[in-house]
C-alpha positions in Angstrom: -27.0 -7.3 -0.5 -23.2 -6.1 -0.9 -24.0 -5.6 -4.1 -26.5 -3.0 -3.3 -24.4 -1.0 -0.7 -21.2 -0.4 -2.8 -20.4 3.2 -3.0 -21.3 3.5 -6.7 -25.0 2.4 -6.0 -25.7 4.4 -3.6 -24.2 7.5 -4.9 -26.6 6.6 -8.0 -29.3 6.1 -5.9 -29.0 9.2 -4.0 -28.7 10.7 -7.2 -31.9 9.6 -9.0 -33.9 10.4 -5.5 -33.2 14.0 -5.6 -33.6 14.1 -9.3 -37.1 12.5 -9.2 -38.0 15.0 -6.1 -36.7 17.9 -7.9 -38.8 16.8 -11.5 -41.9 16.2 -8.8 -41.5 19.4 -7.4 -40.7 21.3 -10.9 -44.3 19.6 -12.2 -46.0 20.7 -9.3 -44.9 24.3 -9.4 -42.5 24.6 -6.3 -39.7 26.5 -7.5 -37.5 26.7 -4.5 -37.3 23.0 -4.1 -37.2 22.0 -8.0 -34.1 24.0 -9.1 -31.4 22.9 -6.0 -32.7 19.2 -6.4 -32.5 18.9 -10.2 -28.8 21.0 -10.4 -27.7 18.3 -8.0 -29.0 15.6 -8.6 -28.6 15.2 -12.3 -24.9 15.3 -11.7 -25.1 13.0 -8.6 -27.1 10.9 -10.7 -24.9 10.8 -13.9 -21.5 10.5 -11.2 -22.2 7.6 -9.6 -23.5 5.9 -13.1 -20.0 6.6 -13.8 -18.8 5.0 -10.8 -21.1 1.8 -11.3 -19.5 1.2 -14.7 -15.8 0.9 -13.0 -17.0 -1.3 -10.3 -14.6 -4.0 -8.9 -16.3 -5.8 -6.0 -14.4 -6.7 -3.5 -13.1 -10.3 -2.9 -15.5 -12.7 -0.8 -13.7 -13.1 2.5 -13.6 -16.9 3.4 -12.8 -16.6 7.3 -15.5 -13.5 8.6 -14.0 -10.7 10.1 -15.4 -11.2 13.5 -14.2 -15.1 13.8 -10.7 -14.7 12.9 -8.3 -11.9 13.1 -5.0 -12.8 13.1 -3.6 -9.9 11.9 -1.7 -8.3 14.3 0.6 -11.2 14.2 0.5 -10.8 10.6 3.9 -9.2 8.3 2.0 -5.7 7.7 2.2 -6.2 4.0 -0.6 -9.0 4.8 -2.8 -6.7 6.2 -2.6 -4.4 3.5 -3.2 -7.3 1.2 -6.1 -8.2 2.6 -7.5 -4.9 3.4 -6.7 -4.1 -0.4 -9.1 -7.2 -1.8 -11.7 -6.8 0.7 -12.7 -3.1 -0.3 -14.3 -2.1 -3.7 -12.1 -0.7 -6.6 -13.0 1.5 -9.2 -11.0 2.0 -12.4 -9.1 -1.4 -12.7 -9.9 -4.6 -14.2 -8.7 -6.9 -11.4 -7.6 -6.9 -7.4 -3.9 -6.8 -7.3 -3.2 -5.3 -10.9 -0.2 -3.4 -10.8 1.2 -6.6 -8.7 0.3 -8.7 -11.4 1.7 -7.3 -13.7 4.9 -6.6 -12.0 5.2 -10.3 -11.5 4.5 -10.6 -15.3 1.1 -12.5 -14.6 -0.7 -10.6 -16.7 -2.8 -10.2 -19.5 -4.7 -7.3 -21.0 -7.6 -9.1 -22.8 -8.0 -11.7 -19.9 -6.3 -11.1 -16.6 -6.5 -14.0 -13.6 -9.2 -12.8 -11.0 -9.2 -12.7 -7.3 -12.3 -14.6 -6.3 -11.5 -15.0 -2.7 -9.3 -14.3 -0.4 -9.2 -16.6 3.4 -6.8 -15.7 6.3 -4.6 -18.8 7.7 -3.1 -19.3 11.3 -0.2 -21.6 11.6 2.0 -22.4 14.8 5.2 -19.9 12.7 2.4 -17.2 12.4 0.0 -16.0 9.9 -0.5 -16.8 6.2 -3.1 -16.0 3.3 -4.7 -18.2 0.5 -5.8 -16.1 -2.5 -8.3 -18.2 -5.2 -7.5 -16.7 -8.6 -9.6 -17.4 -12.0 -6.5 -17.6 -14.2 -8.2 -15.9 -17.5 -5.7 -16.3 -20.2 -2.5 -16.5 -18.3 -1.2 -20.4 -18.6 -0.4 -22.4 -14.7 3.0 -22.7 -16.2 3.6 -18.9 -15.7 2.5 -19.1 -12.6 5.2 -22.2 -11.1 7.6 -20.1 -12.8 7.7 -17.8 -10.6 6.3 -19.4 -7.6 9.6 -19.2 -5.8 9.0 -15.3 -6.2 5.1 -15.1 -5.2 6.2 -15.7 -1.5 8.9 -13.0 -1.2 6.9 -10.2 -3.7 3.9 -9.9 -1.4 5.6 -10.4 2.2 9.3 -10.6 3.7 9.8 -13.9 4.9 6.8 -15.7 2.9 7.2 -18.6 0.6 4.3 -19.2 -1.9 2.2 -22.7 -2.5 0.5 -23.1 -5.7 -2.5 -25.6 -5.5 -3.9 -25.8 -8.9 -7.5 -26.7 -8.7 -8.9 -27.0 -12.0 -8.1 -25.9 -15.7 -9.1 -22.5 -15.0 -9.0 -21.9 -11.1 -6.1 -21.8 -8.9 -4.7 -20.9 -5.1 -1.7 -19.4 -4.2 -1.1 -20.0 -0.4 1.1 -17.6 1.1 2.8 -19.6 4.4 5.4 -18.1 7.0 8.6 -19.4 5.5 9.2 -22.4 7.8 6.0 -23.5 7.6 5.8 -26.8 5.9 
């Protein structure tokens, strides 16, 4: 179902509804309704089509929205974190691109995913776990800069890698005396 009610789908839907009422009323001889439904809706149509084929879905919150908000305790480059993931993207390959690369975690052919993101509560305040599909950048590259993960996304965070398969990995982003 949230694939259904992203932006891009139902501009396309909206699109192709007014297009089919305006052909219907164009073969049925109604004039006035044919021509404002058809100039519109072809380019409704055709516009979200376009937005369809740039589609980033968002990343599947682990902790729902009504159960656990924490965020007020939260550094406010948390929040934007997590409101940044949890919306759809149009136009990039991955959640947190241009932080990525920054953090030289990148790679064109294959960048590492965001699969899901889940909101942690700790007695020294509020953290994050992000799941990432690593594509074709190595785990090494990652510890590398794990000392850096922390401080790049939050002041006063320290990262936590947690490698959980070949391919599949979470960096856990904990207030900075949490042990």
């Amino acid at each position: 179902m949230k694939d259904f009610l992203s932006p891009g789908s139902l501009i396309t839907i909206a699109g192709g509804v007014l297009t089919v009422v305006g052909a219907t009323a164009y073969a049925t001889g109604s004039a006035n309704l044919s021509l404002p439904t058809i100039f519109y809706g072809i380019p409704i149509l055709l516009g979200g089509l376009a937005l369809k084929s740039s589609e980033l879905p968002p990343a599947i919150r682990v902790t729902p929205i009504k159960t656990f908000q924490k965020e007020r305790e939260a550094a406010p480059e948390l929040g934007k974190l997590l409101g940044d993931v949890t919306r759809w993207r149009y136009g990039q390959k991955a959640h947190l691109e241009t932080s990525l690369e920054a953090l030289k975690l990148w790679d064109e052919d294959t960048p590492p995913q965001l699969e899901e993101i889940e909101e942690l509560h700790f007695d020294t305040g509020y953290g994050l776990r992000l799941r990432f599909v690593l594509g074709a950048v190595p785990i090494e590259r990652w510890q590398e800069r794990q000392e850096r993960l922390g401080r790049f996304f939050a002041k006063g965070m320290r990262a936590e890698l947690r490698e959980l398969d070949q391919q599949r990995l979470d960096l856990v982003l904990l207030p900075a005396g949490e042990a």
